[in-house]
Structures are given as structure tokens and as C-alpha cells.
C-alpha positions in Angstrom: 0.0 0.0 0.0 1.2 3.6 -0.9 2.6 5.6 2.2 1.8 9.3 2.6 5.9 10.0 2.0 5.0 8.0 -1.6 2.1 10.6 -2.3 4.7 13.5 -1.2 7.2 12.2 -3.9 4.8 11.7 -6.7 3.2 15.2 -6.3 7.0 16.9 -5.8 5.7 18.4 -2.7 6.6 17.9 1.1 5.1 15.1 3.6 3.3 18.1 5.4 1.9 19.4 2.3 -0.2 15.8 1.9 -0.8 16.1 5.5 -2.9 19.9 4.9 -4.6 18.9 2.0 -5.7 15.5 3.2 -6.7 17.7 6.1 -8.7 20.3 4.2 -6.2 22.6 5.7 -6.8 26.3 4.2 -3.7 27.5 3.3 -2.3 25.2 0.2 -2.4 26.6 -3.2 -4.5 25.5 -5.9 -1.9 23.7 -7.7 -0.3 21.5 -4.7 -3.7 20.9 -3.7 -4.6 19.5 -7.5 -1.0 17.4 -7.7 -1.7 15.9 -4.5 -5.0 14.7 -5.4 -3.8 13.5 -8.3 -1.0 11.6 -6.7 -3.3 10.1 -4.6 -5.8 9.0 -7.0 -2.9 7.4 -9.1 -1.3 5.2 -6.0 -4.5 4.7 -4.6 -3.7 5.8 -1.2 -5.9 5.4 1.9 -4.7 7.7 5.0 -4.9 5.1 8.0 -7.9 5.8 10.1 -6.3 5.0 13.2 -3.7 7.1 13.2 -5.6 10.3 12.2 -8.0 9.9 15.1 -5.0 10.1 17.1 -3.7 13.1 15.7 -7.3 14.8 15.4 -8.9 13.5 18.2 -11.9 12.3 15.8 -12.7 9.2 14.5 -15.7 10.3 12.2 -17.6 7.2 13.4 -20.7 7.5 15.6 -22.4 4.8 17.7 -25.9 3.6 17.5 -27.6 1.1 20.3 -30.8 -0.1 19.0 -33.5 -1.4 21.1 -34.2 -4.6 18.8 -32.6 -5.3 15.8 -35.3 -7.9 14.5 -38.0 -5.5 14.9 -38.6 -4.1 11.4 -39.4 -0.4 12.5 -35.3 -0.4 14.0 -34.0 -2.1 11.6 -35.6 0.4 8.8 -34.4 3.5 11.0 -30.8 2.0 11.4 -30.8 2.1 7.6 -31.6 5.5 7.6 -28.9 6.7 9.7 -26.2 4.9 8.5 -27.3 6.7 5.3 -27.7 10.3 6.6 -24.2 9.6 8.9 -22.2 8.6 5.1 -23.7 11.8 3.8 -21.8 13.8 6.4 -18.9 11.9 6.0 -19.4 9.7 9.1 -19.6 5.6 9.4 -21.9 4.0 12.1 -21.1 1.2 14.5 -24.3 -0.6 15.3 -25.3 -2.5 18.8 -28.8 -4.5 19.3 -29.7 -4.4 22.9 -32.2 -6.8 22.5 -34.6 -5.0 24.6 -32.2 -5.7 27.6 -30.8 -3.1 29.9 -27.6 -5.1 30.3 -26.8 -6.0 27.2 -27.6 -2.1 26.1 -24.7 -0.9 29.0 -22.5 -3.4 26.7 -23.0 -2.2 23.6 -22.6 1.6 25.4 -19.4 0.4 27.2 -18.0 -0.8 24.0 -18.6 1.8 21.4 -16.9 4.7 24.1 -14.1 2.2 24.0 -13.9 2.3 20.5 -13.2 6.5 20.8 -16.8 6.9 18.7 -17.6 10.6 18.4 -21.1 10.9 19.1 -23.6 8.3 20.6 -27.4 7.5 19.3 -29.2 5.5 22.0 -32.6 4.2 21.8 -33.0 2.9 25.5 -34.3 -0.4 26.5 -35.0 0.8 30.4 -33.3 4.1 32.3 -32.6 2.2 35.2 -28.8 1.2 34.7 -26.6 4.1 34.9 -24.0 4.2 32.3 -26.0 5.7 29.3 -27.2 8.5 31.5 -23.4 8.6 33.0 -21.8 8.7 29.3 -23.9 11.7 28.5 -23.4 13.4 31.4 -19.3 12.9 31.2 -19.5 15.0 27.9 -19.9 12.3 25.2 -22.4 13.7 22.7 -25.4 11.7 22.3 -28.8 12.2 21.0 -31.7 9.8 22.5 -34.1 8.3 19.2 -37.6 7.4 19.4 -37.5 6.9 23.4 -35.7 8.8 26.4 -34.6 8.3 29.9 -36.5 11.3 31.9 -34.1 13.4 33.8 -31.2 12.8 31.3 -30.8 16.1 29.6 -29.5 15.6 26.0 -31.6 15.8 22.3 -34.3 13.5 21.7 -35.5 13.0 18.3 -38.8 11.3 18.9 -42.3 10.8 16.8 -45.2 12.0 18.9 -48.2 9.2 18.8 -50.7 10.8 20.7 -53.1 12.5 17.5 -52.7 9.3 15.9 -53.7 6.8 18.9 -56.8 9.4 19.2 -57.4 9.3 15.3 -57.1 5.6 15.5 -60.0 5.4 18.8 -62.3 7.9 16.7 -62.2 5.7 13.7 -62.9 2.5 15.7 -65.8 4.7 17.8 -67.5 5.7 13.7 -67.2 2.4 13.0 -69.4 1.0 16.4 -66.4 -0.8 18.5 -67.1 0.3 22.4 -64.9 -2.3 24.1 -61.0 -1.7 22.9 -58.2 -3.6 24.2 -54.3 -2.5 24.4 -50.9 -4.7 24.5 -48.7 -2.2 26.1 -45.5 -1.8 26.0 -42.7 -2.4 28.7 -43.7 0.2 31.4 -39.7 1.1 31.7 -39.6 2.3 28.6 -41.1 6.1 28.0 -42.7 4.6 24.9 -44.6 1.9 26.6 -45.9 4.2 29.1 -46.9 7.2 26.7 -49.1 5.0 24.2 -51.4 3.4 26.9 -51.7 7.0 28.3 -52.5 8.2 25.2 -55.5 5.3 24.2 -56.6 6.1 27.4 -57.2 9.5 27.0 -58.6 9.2 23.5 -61.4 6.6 25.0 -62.1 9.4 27.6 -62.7 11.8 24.9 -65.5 9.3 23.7 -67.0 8.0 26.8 -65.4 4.8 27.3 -63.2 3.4 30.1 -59.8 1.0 30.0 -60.5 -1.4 32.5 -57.1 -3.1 33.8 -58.9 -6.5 32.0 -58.5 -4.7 28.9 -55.0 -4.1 29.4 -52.2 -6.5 28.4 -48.5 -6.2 29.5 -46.3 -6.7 26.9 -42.6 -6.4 26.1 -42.6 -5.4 22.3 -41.9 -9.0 21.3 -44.3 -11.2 19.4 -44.7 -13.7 22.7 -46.6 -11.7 24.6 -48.4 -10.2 22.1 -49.5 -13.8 21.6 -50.5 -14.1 25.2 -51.9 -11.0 25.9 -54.8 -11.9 23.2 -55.0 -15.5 24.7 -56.0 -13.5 27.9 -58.1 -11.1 25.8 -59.9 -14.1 24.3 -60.6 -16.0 27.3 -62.6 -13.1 29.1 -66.4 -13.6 29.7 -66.9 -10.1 27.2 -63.9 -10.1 25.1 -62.5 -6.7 23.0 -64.1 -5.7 19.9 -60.8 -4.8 18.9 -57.1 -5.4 20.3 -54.8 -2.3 20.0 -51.2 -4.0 20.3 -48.3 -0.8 20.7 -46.0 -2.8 18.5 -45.7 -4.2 15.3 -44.3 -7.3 16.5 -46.6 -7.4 19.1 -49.9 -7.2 16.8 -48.4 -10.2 14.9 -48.2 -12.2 18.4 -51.5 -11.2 18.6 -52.9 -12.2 15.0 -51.5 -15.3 15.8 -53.5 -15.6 18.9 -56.5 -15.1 16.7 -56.1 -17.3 14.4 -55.5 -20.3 16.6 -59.0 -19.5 18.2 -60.2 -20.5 14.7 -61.6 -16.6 14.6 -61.5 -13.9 12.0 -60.2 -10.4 11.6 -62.0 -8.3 11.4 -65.2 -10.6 11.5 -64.6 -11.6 14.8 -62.3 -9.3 16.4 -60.7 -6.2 14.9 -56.8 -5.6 15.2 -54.7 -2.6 15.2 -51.0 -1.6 16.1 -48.8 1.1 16.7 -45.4 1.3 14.2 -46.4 0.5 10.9 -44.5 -2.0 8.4 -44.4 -3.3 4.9 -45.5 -6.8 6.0 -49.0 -5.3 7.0 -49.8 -4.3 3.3 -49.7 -8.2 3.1 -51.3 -9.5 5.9 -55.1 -10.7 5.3 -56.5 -8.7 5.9 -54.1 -6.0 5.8 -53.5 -4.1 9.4 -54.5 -0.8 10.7 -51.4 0.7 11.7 -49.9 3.9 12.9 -46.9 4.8 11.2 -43.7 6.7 12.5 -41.6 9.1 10.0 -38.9 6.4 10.0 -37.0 8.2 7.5 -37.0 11.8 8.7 -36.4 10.6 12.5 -33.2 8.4 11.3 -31.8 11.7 9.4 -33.1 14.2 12.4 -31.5 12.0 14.9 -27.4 12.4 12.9 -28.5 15.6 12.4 -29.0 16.8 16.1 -25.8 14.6 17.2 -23.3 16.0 13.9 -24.6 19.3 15.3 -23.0 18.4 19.4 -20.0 16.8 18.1 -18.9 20.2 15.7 -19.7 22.4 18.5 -23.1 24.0 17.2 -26.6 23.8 19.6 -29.0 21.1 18.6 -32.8 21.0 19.3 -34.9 18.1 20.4 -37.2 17.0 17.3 -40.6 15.5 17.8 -42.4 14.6 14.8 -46.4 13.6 14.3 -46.8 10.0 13.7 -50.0 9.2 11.6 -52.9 6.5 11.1 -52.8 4.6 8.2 -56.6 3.2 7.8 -56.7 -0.6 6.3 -59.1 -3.3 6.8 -58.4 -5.1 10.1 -60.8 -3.3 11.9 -64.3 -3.5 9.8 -67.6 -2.9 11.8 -68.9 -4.2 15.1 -71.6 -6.9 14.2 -75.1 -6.2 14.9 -75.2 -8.8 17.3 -71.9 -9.1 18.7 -70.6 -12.2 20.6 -70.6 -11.7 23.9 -68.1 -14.7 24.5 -65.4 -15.2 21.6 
């Protein structure tokens, strides 16, 4: 491999020459700056990564701790900041936490160790205390989708609230009085806000959320699954099961189907976090669907902005329901035992 002394030689100029205009360094002329760059391109030469961050302090990568990796609404917004990151010129080291506290501290641990720049955390649970320790010690880091309350850094975060009351108003036009909700882990800020947030919107309408009519879930298809079984074995089952997760809801369209029952014939079936598989469910789901996209580029926006010195804002944006078939219309003479 070509050495920075072998650039040097093949555009005439001095080691420390290469070293400003590898360095976007201000003061080289036009013309060393174009023989350099030519030299470069014509040995092929790759300054060594390692060694720069030494000498600049900055290794142009960032970090980014997931909460699950197999759910398809994290995966999709990983995508969109490794893109957004290679825009600015930075590369993205990825952990999955699994949804585990521990295994998040790891992944946290090991990317600081690693001399990342910047830090993008979407936290399984606030309870341990070396994400809120790493931002407080001056690592910049910008929380995405959820938060840890009390932890004062950037969040980038979709706000669900006028869709969960969208998605009650069009299940109230369409006759469904008793609505069901898998909610998410209470730890997470997430889990908390959208059970909140159905609760309200069934207020608005008249309608209570009995505790029976409240599943705890863990945003994994398992207890979406048994949640429903629960649902399903009540003496007055839901019209309709609200699950605050796309994996979640598919737990739960399992659930139906293994009672032998329909959607929406039988029960309806909504969830929180839309994804391309609903389009292809049958029927296809009712979903409520984040900005994926804009959140992923928001999120290496607001950090970019810490690491080069500048004052980023926290982002929320307005999630939105996507109407689909899973839902249909109470029957006139609706089981009272499903």
C-alpha cells in the first residue's frame, strides 16, 4: 500500500503538504492541492484511520444502540442513519440491545471504548446508569424514538398521541365500544406514553380501559401472543385489540387465528409502528406509522450538530394512522363470548 511519503514524492511536494490537504487545511495553493490529489488517486492511497483519530482527536464514526434489531421499524431507521451519517462523512457502528438493559450498557461500554464521536441510543429501560453517566461525562449523544427522563441531551422522537386518538375515533365511527391495548414495557417512555395516550382518546368518547382490557407486553411477538390469549378467554372479550407494537400485533394475529376466529369478522386488530408486511397480511393491518425516514436523518443531524460544537434541538415529529381493513364494523349482534 502507498505511504503518505510515496504521495509527497509523486506530487513533488513535502510530507506536510499531503498532510494539509488530506486535512482540508486552508492554506495550500490551488496547484499542490490539485497534484496531491492526483497523486493520490494514481497510487491509490488510503490515509490510516487509526492514526488520524490520534492526531485529530476524531474518529468520524458514531455509535448507534438499538433497542431490537429484528423488529422491522429499528431495523428500517438504522438504515436511515447509517445513510444520513455517510452523507456527512461519518460511518456507524451498530449495537442490538435486544430489549435488555444489560446487554444495552455493553454495547454503550463498548462503542466509548472504541473512541466513537457521538452516541445514538434508543434505550431499552433508564434504570442502569451508564448511558445517563456517558452523556453526562460529555460524550455527545442524542436519544431516538425513546428517552430516559431526567437525562438532559436531544431527543428525536415521533409523537403518537393524535394518531392513537385518530385511530379510537375511527374505531368509535365504525361502532367498536370495548378496545383492548398490549402495552409496551412500562420502563420504557414509549410503553408508558401510548397506553396513556389510548386512554385519554377513550375518555374523549366516553369509554373506560378497564385493567382487563389491558395486556402487558414487552414489544416481542410472545406476549403479544398471550396477551390476546388472555383477551380471548374473558367472559366479554374486546371488539378490537390495540397492540403498541408491530411485532406485538403479529403475536396477537397469531392468537386469533389459533382460536379459529377472524379479523376483522370476529375481532378487529390494530398496532402502533407500521410496516411493509401489513400491506400483506389478510387482511391488511391498521397501523400507525412513524416518519422512519426523517427521524433516522433528524436523529445524525441533532448529534453531527454536538459533536462540531453547534446547539442542537430536540425534534418531535407527528406519527400518523394509516386506515386498512383489520378493523371493519362491530356486528349487529356481537358475541358476547369469543
Amino acid at each position: 500500500m502507498a505511504s503518505i511519503k510515496d504521495v509527497a514524492a509523486e506530487a513533488g511536494v513535502s510530507v506536510a503538504t499531503v498532510s494539509r490537504v488530506l486535512n482540508s487545511h486552508p492554506s495550500v495553493s490551488p496547484d499542490a492541492q490539485r497534484r496531491v490529489l492526483a497523486a493520490v488517486d494514481v497510487l491509490g492511497y488510503r490515509p490510516n484511520a487509526v492514526a488520524r483519530s490520534l492526531r485529530t482527536d476524531q474518529t468520524r464514526t458514531l455509535g448507534l444502540v438499538i433497542s431490537d434489531v429484528l423488529n422491522p421499524y429499528f431495523t428500517e431507521l438504522a438504515r436511515f442513519v447509517e445513510e444520513e451519517a455517510r452523507a456527512l462523512g461519518y460511518s456507524v457502528i451498530i449495537g442490538n440491545a435486544d430489549e435488555q438493559p444489560d446487554l444495552q450498557e455493553h454495547h454503550v461500554r463498548t462503542l466509548l471504548d472504541r473512541r466513537i464521536d457521538g452516541l445514538l441510543v434508543s434505550p431499552a429501560d433508564g434504570s442502569s446508569p451508564l448511558t445517563p453517566g456517558a452523556a453526562g461525562s460529555g460524550t455527545p449523544m442524542v436519544f431516538v424514538d425513546r428517552c430516559i427522563q431526567g437525562v438532559d441531551v436531544p431527543v428525536v422522537r415521533a409523537d403518537g398521541r393524535d394518531a392513537i386518538r385518530d385511530l379510537v375515533a375511527h374505531l368509535h365511527r365504525l361502532g367498536h365500544r370495548r378496545l383492548a391495548i398490549i402495552a409496551g414495557p412500562a420502563a420504557t417512555t414509549t410503553g408508558n406514553e401510548r397506553v396513556e395516550a389510548f386512554r385519554e382518546a377513550l375518555r374523549e368518547h366516553g369509554l373506560a380501559l378497564p385493567d382487563a382490557y389491558i395486556g402487558q407486553g414487552d414489544f416481542q411477538t410472545d406476549s403479544g401472543r398471550r396477551a390476546t390469549e388472555r383477551f380471548l378467554a374473558l367472559p366479554e372479550p374486546p371488539e378490537v385489540v390495540f397492540a403498541a407494537d408491530n411485532l406485538m400485533a403479529l403475536g396477537a394475529l397469531d392468537a386469533i387465528r389459533a382460536r379459529g376466529l377472524r379479523v376483522p369478522q370476529d375481532i378487529g386488530l390494530a398496532a402502533f409502528d407500521d410496516i411493509p408486511w401489513f400491506l400483506h397480511t389478510d387482511p391488511p393491518i391498521t397501523a400507525i406509522a412513524q416518519p422512519t425516514g426523517e427521524l433516522g436523518r433528524a436523529a445524525v443531524r441533532a448529534l453531527v450538530d454536538l459533536i462540531e460544537g453547534r446547539s442542537p434541538q430536540s425534534v418531535t415529529l407527528p406519527a400518523r394512522l394509516v386506515v386498512r381493513s383489520s378493523c371493519g364494523e362491530r356486528a349487529s349482534n356481537p358475541r358476547s363470548n369469543l
